[in-house]
Jmol script that loads the backbone (N, CA, C; Angstrom):
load data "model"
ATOM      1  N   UNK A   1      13.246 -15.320   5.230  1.00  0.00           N
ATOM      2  CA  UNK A   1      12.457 -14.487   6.111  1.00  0.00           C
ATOM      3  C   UNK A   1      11.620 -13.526   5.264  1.00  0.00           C
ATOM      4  N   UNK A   2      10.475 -13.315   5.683  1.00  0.00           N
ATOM      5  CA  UNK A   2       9.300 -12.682   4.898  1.00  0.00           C
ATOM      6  C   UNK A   2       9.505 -11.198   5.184  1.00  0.00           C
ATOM      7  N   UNK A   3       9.197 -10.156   4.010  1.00  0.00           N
ATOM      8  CA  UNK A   3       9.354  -9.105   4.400  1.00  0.00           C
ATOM      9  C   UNK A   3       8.233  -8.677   5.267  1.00  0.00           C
ATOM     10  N   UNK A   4       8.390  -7.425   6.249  1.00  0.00           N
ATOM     11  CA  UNK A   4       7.271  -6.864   6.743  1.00  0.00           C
ATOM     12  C   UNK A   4       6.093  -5.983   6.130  1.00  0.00           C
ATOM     13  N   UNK A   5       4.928  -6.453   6.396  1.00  0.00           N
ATOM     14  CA  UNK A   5       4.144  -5.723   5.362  1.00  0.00           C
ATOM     15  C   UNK A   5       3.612  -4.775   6.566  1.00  0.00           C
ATOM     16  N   UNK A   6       3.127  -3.458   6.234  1.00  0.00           N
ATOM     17  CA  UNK A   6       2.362  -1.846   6.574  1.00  0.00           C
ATOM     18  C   UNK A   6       1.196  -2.347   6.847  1.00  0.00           C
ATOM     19  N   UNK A   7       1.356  -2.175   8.342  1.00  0.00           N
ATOM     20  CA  UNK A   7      -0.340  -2.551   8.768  1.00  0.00           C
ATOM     21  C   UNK A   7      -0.940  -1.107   9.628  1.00  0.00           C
ATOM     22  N   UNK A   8      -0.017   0.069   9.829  1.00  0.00           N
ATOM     23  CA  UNK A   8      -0.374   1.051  10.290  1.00  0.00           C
ATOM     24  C   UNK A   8       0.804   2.026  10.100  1.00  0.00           C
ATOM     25  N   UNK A   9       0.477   3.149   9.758  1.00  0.00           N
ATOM     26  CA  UNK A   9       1.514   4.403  10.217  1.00  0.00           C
ATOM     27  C   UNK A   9       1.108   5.591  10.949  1.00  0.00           C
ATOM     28  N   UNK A  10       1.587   5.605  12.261  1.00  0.00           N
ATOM     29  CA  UNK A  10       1.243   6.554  13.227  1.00  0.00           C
ATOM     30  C   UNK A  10       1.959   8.101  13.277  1.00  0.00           C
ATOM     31  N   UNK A  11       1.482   9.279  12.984  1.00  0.00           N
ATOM     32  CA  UNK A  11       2.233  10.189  13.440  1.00  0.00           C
ATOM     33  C   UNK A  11       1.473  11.274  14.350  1.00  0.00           C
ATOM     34  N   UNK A  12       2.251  11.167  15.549  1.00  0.00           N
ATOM     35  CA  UNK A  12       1.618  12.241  16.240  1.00  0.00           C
ATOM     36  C   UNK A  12       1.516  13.262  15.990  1.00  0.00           C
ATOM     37  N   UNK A  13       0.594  14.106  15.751  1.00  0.00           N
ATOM     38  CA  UNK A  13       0.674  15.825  15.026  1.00  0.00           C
ATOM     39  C   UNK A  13       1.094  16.240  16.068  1.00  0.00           C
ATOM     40  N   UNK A  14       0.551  16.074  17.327  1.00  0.00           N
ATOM     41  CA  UNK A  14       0.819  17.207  18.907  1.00  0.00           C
ATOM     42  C   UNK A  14       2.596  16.752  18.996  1.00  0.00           C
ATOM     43  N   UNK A  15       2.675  15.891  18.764  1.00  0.00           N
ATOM     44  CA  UNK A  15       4.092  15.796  19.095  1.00  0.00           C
ATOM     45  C   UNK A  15       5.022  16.071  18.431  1.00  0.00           C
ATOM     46  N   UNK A  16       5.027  16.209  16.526  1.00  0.00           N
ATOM     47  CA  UNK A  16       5.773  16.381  15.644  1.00  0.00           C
ATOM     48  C   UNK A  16       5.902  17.799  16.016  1.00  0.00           C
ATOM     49  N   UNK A  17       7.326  18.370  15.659  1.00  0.00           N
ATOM     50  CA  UNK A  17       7.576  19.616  15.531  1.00  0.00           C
ATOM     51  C   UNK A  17       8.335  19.848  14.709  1.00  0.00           C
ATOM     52  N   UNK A  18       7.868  19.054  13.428  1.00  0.00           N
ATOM     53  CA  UNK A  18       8.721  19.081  11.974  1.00  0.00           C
ATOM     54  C   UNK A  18       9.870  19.743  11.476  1.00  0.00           C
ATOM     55  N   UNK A  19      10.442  19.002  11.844  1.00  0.00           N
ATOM     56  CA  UNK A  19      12.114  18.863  12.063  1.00  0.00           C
ATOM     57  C   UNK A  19      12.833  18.157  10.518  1.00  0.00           C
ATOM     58  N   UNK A  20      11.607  17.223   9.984  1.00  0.00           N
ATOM     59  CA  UNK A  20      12.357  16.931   8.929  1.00  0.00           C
ATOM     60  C   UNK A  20      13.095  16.006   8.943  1.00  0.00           C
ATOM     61  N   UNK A  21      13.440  15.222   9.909  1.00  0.00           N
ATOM     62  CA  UNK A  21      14.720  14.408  10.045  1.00  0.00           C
ATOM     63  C   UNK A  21      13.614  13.035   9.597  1.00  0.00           C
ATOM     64  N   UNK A  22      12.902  13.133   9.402  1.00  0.00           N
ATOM     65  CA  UNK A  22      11.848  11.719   9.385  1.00  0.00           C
ATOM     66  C   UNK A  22      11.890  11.778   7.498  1.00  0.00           C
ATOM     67  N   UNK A  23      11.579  12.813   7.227  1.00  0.00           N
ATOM     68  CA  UNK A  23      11.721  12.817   5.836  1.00  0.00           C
ATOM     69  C   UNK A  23      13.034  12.803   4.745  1.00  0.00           C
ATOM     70  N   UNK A  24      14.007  12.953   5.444  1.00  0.00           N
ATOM     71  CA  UNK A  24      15.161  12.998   5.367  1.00  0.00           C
ATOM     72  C   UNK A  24      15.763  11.449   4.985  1.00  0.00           C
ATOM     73  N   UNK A  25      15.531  10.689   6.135  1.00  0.00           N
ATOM     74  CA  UNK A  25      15.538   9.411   6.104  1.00  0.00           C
ATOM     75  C   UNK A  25      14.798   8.570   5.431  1.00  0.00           C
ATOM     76  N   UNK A  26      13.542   8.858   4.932  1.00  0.00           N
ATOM     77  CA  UNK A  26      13.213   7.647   4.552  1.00  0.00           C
ATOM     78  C   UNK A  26      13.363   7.526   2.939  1.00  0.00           C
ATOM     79  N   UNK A  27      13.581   6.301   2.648  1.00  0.00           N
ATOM     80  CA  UNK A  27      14.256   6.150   1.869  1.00  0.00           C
ATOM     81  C   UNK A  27      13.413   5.890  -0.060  1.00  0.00           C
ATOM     82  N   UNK A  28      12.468   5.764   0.330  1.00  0.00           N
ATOM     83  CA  UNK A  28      11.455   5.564  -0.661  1.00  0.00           C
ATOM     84  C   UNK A  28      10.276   6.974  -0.683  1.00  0.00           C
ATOM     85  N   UNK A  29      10.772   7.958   0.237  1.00  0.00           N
ATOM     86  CA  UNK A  29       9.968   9.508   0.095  1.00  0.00           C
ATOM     87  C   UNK A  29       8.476   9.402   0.270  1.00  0.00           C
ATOM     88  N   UNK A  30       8.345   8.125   1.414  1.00  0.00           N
ATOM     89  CA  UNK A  30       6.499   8.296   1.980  1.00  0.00           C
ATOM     90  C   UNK A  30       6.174   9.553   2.635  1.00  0.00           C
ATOM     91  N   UNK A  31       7.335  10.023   3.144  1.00  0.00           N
ATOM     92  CA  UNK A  31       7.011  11.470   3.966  1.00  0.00           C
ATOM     93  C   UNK A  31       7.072  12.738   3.527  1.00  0.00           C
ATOM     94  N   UNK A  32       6.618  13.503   4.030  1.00  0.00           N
ATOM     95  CA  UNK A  32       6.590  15.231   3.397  1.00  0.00           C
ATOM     96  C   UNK A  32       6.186  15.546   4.657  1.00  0.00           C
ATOM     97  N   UNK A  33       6.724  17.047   4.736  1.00  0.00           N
ATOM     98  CA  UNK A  33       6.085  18.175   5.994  1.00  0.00           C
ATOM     99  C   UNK A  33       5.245  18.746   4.753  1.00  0.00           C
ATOM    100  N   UNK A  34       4.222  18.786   5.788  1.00  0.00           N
ATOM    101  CA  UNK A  34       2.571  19.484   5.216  1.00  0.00           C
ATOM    102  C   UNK A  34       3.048  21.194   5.514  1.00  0.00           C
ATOM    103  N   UNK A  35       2.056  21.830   5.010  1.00  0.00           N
ATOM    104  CA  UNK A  35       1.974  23.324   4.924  1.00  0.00           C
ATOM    105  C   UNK A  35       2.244  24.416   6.297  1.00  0.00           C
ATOM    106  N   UNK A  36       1.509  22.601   7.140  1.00  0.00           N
ATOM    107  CA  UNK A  36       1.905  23.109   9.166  1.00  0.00           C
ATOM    108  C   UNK A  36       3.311  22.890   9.397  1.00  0.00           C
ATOM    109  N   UNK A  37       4.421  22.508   8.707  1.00  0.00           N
ATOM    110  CA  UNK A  37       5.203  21.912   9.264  1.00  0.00           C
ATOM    111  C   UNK A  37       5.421  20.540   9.933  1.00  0.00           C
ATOM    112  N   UNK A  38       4.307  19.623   9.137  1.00  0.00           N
ATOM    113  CA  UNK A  38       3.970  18.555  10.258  1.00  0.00           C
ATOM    114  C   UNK A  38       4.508  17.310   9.371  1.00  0.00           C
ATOM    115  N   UNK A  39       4.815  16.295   9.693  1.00  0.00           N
ATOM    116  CA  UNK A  39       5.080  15.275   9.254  1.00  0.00           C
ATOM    117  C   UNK A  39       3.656  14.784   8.579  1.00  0.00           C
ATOM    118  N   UNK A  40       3.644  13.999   7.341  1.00  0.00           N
ATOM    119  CA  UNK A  40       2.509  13.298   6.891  1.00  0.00           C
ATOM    120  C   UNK A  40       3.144  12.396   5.892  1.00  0.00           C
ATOM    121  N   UNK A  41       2.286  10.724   6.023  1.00  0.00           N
ATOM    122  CA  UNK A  41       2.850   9.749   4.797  1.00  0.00           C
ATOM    123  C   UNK A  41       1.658   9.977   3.471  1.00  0.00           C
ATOM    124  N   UNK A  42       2.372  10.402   2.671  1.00  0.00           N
ATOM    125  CA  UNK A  42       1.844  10.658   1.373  1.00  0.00           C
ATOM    126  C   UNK A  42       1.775   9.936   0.559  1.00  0.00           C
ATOM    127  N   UNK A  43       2.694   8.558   0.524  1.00  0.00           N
ATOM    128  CA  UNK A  43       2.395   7.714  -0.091  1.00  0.00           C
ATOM    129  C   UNK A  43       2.550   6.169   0.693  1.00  0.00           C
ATOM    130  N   UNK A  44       1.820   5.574   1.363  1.00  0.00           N
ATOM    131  CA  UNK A  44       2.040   4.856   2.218  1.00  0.00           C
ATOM    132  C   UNK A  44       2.245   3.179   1.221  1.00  0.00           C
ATOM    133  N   UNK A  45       1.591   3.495   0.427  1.00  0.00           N
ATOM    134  CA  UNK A  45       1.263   2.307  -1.129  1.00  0.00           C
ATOM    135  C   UNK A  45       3.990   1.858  -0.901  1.00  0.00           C
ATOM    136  N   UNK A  46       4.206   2.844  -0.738  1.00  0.00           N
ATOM    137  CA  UNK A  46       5.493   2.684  -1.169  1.00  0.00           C
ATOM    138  C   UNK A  46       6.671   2.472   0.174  1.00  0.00           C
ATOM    139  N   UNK A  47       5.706   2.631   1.044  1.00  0.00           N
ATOM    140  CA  UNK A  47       6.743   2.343   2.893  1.00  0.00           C
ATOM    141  C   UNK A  47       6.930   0.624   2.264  1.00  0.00           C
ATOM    142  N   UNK A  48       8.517   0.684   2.719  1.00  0.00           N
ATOM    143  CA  UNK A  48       9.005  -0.777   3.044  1.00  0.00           C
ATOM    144  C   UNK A  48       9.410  -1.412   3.861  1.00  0.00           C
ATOM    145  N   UNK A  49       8.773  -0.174   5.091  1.00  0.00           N
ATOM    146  CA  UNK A  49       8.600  -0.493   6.595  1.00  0.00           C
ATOM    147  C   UNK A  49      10.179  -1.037   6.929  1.00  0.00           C
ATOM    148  N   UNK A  50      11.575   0.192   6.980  1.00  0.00           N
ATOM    149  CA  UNK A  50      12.549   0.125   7.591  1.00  0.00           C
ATOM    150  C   UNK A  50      12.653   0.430   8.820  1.00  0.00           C
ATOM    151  N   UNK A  51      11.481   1.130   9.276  1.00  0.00           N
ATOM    152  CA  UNK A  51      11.998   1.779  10.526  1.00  0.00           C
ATOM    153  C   UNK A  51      11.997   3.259  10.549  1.00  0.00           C
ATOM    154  N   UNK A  52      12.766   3.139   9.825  1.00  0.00           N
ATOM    155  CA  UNK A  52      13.980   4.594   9.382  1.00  0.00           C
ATOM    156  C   UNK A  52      13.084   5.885  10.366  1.00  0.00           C
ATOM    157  N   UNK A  53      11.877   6.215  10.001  1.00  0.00           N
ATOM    158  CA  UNK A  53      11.287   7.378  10.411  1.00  0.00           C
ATOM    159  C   UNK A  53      11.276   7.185  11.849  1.00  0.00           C
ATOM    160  N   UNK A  54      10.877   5.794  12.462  1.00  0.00           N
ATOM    161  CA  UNK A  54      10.206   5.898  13.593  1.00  0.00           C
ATOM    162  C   UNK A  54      11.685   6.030  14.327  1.00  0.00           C
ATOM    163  N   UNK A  55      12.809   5.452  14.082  1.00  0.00           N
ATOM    164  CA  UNK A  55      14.129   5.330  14.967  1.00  0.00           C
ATOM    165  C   UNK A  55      14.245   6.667  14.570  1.00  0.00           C
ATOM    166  N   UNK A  56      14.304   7.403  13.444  1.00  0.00           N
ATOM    167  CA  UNK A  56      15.171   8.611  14.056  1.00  0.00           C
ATOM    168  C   UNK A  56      14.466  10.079  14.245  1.00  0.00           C
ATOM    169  N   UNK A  57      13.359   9.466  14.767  1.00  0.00           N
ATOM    170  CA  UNK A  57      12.692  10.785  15.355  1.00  0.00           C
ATOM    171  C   UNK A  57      12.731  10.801  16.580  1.00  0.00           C
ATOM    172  N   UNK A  58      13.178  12.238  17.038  1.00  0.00           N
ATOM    173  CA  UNK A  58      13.436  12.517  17.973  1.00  0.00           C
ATOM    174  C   UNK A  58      12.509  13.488  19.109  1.00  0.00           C
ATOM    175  N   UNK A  59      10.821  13.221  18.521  1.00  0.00           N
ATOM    176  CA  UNK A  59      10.378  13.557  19.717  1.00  0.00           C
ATOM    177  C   UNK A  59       9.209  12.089  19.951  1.00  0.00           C
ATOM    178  N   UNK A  60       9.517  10.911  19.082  1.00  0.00           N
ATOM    179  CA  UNK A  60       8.953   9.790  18.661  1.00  0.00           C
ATOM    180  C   UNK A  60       7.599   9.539  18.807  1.00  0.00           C
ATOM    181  N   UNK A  61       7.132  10.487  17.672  1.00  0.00           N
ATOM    182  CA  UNK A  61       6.140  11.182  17.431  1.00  0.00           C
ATOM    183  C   UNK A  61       5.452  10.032  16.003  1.00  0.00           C
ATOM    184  N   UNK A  62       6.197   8.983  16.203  1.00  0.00           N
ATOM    185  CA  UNK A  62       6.043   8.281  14.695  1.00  0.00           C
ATOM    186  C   UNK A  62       6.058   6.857  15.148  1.00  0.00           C
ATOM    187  N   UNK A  63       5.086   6.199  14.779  1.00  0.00           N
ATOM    188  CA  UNK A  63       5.037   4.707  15.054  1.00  0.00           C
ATOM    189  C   UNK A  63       4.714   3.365  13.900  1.00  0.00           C
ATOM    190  N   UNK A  64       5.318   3.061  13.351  1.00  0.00           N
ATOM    191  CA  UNK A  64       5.297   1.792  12.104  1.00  0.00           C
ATOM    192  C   UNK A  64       4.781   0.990  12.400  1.00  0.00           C
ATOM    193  N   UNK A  65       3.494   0.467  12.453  1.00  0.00           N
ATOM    194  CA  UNK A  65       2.672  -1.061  12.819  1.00  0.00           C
ATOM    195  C   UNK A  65       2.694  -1.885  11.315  1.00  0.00           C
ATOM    196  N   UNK A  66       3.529  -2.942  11.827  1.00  0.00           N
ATOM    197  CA  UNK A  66       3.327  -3.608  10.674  1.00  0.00           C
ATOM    198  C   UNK A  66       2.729  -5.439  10.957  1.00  0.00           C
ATOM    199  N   UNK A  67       2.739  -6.414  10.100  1.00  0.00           N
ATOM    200  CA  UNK A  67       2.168  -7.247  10.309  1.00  0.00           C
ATOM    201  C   UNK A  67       2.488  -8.258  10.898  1.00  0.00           C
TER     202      UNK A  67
END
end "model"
wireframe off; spacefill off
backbone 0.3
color backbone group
């Protein structure tokens, strides 16, 4: 089975209320809270598209499109 390749990463700004739990989880450190407190992928070159952010956010403010 082929891995999934990153065909989009969605984060809602209006909806994030940077909590952190997205950055917490992921496991290769695409995420950081910005200066707002906001979720942002900083390095998207390194998502291996687990999931991880979009399942455990909890205002699901985060969406993984992949291919």
């Amino acid at each position: 089975m082929a891995k999934p390749k990153l065909k989009a990463h969605h984060i809602n700004r209006e909806w994030c209320k940077g909590c952190g739990i997205c950055v917490h989880f992921c496991p290769t450190k695409v995420l950081e809270l910005d200066d707002e407190d906001k979720s942002v992928a900083v390095r998207l070159e390194d998502c291996i598209c687990c999931m991880q952010c979009e399942l455990r956010c909890p205002d699901l403010a985060i969406e993984v499109e992949t291919e």
